[in-house]
Phi, psi and omega in degrees: 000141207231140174216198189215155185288306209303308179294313192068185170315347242242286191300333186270350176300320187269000163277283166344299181250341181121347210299149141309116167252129159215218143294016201220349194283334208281338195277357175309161160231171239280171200284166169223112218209130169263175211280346184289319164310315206275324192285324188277005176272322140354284187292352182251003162335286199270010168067075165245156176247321197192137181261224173256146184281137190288120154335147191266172133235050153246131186293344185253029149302168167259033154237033233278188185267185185265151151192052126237121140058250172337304161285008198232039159214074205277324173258088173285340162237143224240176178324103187300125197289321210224057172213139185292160175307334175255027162130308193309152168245147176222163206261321171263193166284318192282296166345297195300310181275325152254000174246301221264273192336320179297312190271021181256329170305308238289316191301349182257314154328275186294338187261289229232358182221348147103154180251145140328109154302157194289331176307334202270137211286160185273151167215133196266114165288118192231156198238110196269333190217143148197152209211135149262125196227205165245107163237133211028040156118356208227148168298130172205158194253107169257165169215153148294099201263131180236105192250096174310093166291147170262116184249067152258359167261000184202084204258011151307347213193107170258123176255112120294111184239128197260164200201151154230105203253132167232119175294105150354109137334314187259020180274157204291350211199186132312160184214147175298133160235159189254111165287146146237149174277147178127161222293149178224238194112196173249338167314115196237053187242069182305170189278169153284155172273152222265329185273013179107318191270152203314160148312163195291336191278344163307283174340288185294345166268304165002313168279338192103011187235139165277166168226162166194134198283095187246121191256132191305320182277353153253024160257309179199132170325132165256074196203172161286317190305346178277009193267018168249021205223181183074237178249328191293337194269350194261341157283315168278038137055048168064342165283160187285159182289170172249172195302316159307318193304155195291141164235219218269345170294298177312310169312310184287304188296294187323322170308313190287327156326282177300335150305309193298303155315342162282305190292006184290301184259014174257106179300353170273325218245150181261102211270335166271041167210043156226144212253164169265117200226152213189140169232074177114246174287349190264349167301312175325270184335311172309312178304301175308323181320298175308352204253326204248050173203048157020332189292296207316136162258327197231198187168138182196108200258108199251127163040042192287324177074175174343125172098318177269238187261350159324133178274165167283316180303327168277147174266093166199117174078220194284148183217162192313348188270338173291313186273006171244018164305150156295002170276348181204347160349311200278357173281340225232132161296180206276324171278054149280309156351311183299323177245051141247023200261137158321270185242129231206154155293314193271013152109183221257159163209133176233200189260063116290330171291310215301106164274054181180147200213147180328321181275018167243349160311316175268344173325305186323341197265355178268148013277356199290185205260124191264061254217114169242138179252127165219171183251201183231170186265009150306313186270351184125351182267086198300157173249042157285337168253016174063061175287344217256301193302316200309321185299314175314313195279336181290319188304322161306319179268010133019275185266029133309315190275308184336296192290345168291346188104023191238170180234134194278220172271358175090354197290144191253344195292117198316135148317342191272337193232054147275141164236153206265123174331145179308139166329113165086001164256122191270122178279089197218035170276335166264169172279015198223113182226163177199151132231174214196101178253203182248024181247206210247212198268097203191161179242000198299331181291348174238038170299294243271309162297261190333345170271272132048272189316261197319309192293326193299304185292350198263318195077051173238148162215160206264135178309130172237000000 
């Protein structure tokens, strides 16, 4: 099947689905596809007949997943970070910042997270609520934030996407803020941690720092049946996607891109000190926010697994046939799809084929400061997220922050054969970081280091 960027969703929606394309198509509303419906209109974009069944992770599955060892590295060498497509290695910053970095966007872009349409709408912000309260013993001002995409070219499909930002009251200044994803309001009474330490939005006022709360299910839906609806569906006007197009990880970082952009015009945010923090799929998300929006000064990236800082190459826990299942296909542009595929016209593919890999994902994020986080799987941070692969992939992306001027994790050790720090020692001397604390799937127990961390690269310190 053959289309054009130009034809958009409007003609392959009517391959797909049966629609009429004329001059009247545009005034539709938008398709409603279940998510089962949306993944086989995909597959056959892309002429796959059957993919590979996704791995489980209950061992009496018939399909569990590997977590040995031994097995979990059929493809050891992974995408070279620092040679150009055509054979050059490269020796400077400037090599690097105009030739590789660009073709390492362009390869993530088209395989596996989809490009920001040209299309995608301005969104105008308004502050709907705001209360001066207490949290955790300290004064602080929040307010309840709305940010309006403009669907006037398309007025079916309304994106509101809400945020909450809360400040110190009493700071001398702007103050570095952390976006984090999840759900926000104004209720600011989080439950306690169980191991003593305050919540992480305590920490950070605490500190000198505001936070603000962005929620990922008012950008886009976390579902397939949602990829005609949100900003992806308000942009492709209610049709379905083509295979380049973004899908909901790309899609949230845009959203947080657009936080950023508010927070930009708020005289409490210190606007050259605000990071992105993310947990499980929104660690994915947080890592991308950062890799591809340059603005971000930090990141800290929790338990993201497979899709995050997890490599595609290891067979160990979650793996690429999980992201191209219908339970999470939709995170992913649609040609992600292609290395799951069995059977296919242009033949079988796995994630050896992916030309591009977790560590040069986080590569992107250099020279600014990177700080990956995990728990351990006693406590719940299962090892279905690969902790072991994810250190690997930082020790890989290594001399990206060299050649930029940042200082890495210090490791001399090959990527293929490093084990990953002892529970609870933090590698955090560089702009390139890592701990591994000891509670379960959460980054709040390496809160307290991350700030720490963040103020020494930022060069912040809290006014008194």
């Amino acid at each position: 099947m053959l289309w054009t960027r130009g034809g958009r969703a409007l003609a392959l929606a009517a391959v797909c689905a049966g629609l009429a394309v004329g001059p009247a198509a545009q005034a539709q509303a938008p398709v409603t596809w279940t998510t089962e419906q949306d993944h086989a209109g995909m597959m056959r974009q892309l002429g796959i007949r059957t993919l590979r069944p996704a791995p489980s992770g209950r061992p009496d599955a018939p399909n569990p997943a590997n977590y040995d060892e031994a097995r979990a590295n059929p493809y050891p060498d992974w995408p070279e970070l620092m040679t150009l497509k055509s054979g050059r290695r490269v020796t400077t910053a400037a090599m690097w910042w105009t030739q590789r970095r660009p073709e390492i966007v362009e390869d993530f872009e088209r395989e596996v997270l989809g490009r920001v349409p040209e299309s995608a709408p301005k969104v105008t912000w308004s502050v709907v609520a705001q209360e001066r309260t207490m949290l955790g013993g300290a004064p602080v001002l929040a307010r309840q934030l709305v940010g309006r995409a403009d669907n006037s070219a398309y007025p079916a499909i309304a994106v509101d996407i809400q945020m909450t930002l809360v400040t110190p009251s009493q700071a001398k200044g702007p103050v570095p803020v952390l976006v984090m994803f999840g759900r926000g309001g104004l209720n600011l009474t989080p439950p306690g941690d169980a191991a003593g330490d305050p919540p992480s939005q305590h920490q950070l006022v605490a500190a000198g720092w505001g936070f603000a709360t962005l929620n990922p299910a008012s950008i886009q839906a976390d579902n397939g049946a949602g990829l005609t609806r949100g900003i992806i569906g308000l942009t492709n006007r209610g049709q379905p996607r083509t295979p380049e197009d973004w899908g909901a990880l790309r899609a949230w970082a845009w959203g947080a891109s657009r936080a950023l952009d508010y927070l930009e015009t708020d005289p409490t945010v210190d606007a050259k000190r605000v990071g992105i923090e993310g947990v499980s799929r929104y660690g994915k998300a947080a890592l991308v926010t950062a890799a591809f929006d340059q603005r971000f000064a930090v990141v800290l990236v929790g338990s993201s697994g497979e899709g995050g800082a997890k490599p595609h190459r290891r067979n160990f826990g979650q793996a690429v046939e999980n992201l191209t299942d219908r339970s999470e296909y939709h995170w992913m542009a649609g040609n992600f799809m292609k290395y799951g595929a069995a059977e296919a016209t242009f033949g079988p593919k796995d994630a050896d084929d992916i030309p591009v890999d977790s560590h040069q994902l986080i590569a992107l994020v250099a020279p600014r400061p990177a700080f990956i986080s995990y728990g351990v799987p006693e406590r719940g941070d299962a090892l279905w997220l690969d902790q072991q692969g994810s250190w690997m992939a930082a020790v890989a992306a290594q001399p990206a922050f060299r050649i930029t001027g940042a200082r890495d994790l210090g490791v001399t050790e090959d990527y293929r054969t490093t084990r990953m720090p002892p529970v609870n020692t933090g590698v955090l001397e560089g702009q390139l970081a890592w701990r591994q604390h000891d509670g379960g799937h959460t980054d709040w127990p390496n809160m307290k280091h991350f700030i720490a961390w963040a103020n020494r690269m930022l060069g912040y310190s809290q006014p008194r």
